[in-house]
N, C-alpha and C positions, 0 to 999 in steps of 0.2 A: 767238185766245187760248183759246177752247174747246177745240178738240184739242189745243193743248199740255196745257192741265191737264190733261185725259182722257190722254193721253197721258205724262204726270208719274205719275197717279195709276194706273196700270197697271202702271209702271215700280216702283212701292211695292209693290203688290199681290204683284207678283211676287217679289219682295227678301225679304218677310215669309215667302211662301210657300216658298224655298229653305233661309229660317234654321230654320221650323220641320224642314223635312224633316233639315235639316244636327243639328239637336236631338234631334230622333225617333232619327236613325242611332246619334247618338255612345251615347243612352241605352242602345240596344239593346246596342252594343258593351261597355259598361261592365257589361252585364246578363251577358254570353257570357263576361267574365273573372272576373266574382265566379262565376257557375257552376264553369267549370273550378278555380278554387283552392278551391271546396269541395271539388269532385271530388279535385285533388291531396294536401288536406288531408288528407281519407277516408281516400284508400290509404295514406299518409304512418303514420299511424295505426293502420292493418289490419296494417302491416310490421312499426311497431315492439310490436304487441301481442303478433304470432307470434313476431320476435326473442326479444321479454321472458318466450314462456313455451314455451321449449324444450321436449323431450321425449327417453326414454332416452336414450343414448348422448351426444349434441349437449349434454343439459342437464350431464350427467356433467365433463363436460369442460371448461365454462362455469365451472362451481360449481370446479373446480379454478385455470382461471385466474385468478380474480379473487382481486387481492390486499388486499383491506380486510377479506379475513376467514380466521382464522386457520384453521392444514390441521389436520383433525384425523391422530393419532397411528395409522399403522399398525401393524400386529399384528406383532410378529413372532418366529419360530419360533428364531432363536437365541437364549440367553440374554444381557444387557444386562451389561455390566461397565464400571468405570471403567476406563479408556487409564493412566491417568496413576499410579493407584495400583498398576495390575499392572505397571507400567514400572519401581515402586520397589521391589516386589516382586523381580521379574526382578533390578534389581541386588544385590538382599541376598542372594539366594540363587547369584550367580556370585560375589561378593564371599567367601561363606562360602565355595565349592567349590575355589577359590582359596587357601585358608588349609592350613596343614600338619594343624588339628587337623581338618578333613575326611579328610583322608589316611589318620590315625593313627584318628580313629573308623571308617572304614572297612575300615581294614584289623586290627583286633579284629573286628567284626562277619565278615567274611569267618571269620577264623581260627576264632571261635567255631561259626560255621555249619558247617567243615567237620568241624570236630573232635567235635562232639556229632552228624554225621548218619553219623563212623566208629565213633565210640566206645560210642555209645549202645547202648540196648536195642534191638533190630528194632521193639518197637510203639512206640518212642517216636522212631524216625526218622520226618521229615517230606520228607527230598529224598535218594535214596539216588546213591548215587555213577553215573553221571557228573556229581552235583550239577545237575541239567537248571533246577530252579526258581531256583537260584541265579542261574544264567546267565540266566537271561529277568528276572531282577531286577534284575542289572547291565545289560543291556540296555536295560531300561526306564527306568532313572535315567540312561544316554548318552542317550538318544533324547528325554527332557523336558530333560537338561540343556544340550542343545547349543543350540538354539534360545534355552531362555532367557541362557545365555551371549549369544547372539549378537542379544539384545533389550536388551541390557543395553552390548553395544557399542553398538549404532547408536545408544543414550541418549548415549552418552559424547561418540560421532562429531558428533550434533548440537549439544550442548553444546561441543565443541570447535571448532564452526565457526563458530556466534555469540560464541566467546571471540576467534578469528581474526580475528573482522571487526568486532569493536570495536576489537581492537587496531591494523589496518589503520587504520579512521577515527581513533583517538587520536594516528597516527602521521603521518596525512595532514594531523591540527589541529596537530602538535609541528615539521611542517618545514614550514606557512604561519606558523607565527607566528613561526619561525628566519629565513624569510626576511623578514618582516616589521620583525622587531630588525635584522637585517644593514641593510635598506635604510635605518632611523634612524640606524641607528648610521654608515654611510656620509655620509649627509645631514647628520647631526653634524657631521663631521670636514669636509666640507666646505663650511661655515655658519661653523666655527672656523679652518680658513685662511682666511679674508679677514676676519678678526675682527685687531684691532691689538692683540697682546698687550705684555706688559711688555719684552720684549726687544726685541722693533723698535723700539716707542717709544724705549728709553735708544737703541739703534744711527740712530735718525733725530735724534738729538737732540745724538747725538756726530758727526756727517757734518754738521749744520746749525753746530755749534761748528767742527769745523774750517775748514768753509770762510768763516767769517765772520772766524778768524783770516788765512786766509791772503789774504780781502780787506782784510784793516787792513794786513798785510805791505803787499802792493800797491799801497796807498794811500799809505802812508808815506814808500818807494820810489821814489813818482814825485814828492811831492812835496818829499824832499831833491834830485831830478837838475834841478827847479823852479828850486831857488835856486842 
């Protein structure tokens, strides 16, 4: 009975002694991974600090993409105009060059210029014949008027394409809603044939009258050949 319990009590000793070792290990291990997640944590941190604080070019480029804050306003070397208002512009002034009293004011102003740079005094001529400043005058009123002519078309052309294609969609809503009527008005008319109007009725009612006479004939008929 002695060596059994010595031998029970051994078999304890030993048990105790595993669970702490099995304790001791896990402690340690549980020590080895909060280590390294500071360690990751660290770097984690050391990353996003160099990320957050870029430098020349890199930061340049950040501070552009990021959209929560608005861009500021480049410089720049052309002068700024409104589109919309040189566009109305452009039309008033191919609108006028288009009229006859363009025609007729220009061609005074010609006559005038030629006649006062023949007729004049020599010091009081400004373009002597072959009229040269003339000519680069008129050239110079071709050469701005063409373009805005043709600024003034393309206004027209784009106006005319959104009038095109409203009118396309007004015309694609005017034959669904034609076809729409047609199929009611089809569905009517065939709702109203099988509908019992006033004429079938008097014609079912004169066929029901005949043959009720021609059953009384019949009956009458057989019963004089009866008697």
């Amino acid at each position: 009975m002695a060596t059994e319990r010595g031998r029970g009590d051994g078999a304890r000793e030993r048990r105790r002694e595993r669970r702490e070792q099995a304790r001791e290990g896990l402690s340690e291990r549980l020590e080895e991974a909060a280590r390294l997640r500071g360690e990751r944590s660290a770097e984690r941190s050391s990353e996003r600090a160099r990320a957050g604080t870029p430098s020349g070019a890199s930061a340049l480029t950040r501070s552009r993409v990021r959209l929560d804050q608005p861009r500021q306003d480049r410089r720049k070397l052309l002068p700024e105009y409104d589109p919309e208002a040189f566009g109305r512009l452009s039309e008033r002034v191919a609108r006028f060059l288009g009229t006859g009293r363009f025609i007729v004011w220009m061609t005074l102003v010609i006559v005038v210029w030629v006649l006062w740079n023949v007729f004049a005094p020599d010091h009081l001529r400004f373009d002597q014949y072959p009229f040269i400043f003339l000519t680069l005058m008129l050239s110079l009123q071709a050469s701005y008027a063409a373009p805005l002519i043709l600024l003034a078309q393309n206004r027209q052309d784009d106006r005319d394409r959104v009038t095109h294609e409203q009118d396309r969609k007004q015309n694609e809503r005017s034959i669904a809603d034609t076809e729409y009527l047609t199929r009611e008005i089809a569905a009517l008319r065939m709702g109203l044939g099988e509908v019992a109007t006033r004429d079938w009725i008097r014609s079912e009612f004169q066929d029901l009258i005949k043959e009720m006479d021609e059953r009384r004939l019949f009956s009458g008929e057989s019963d004089e050949g009866d008697r």
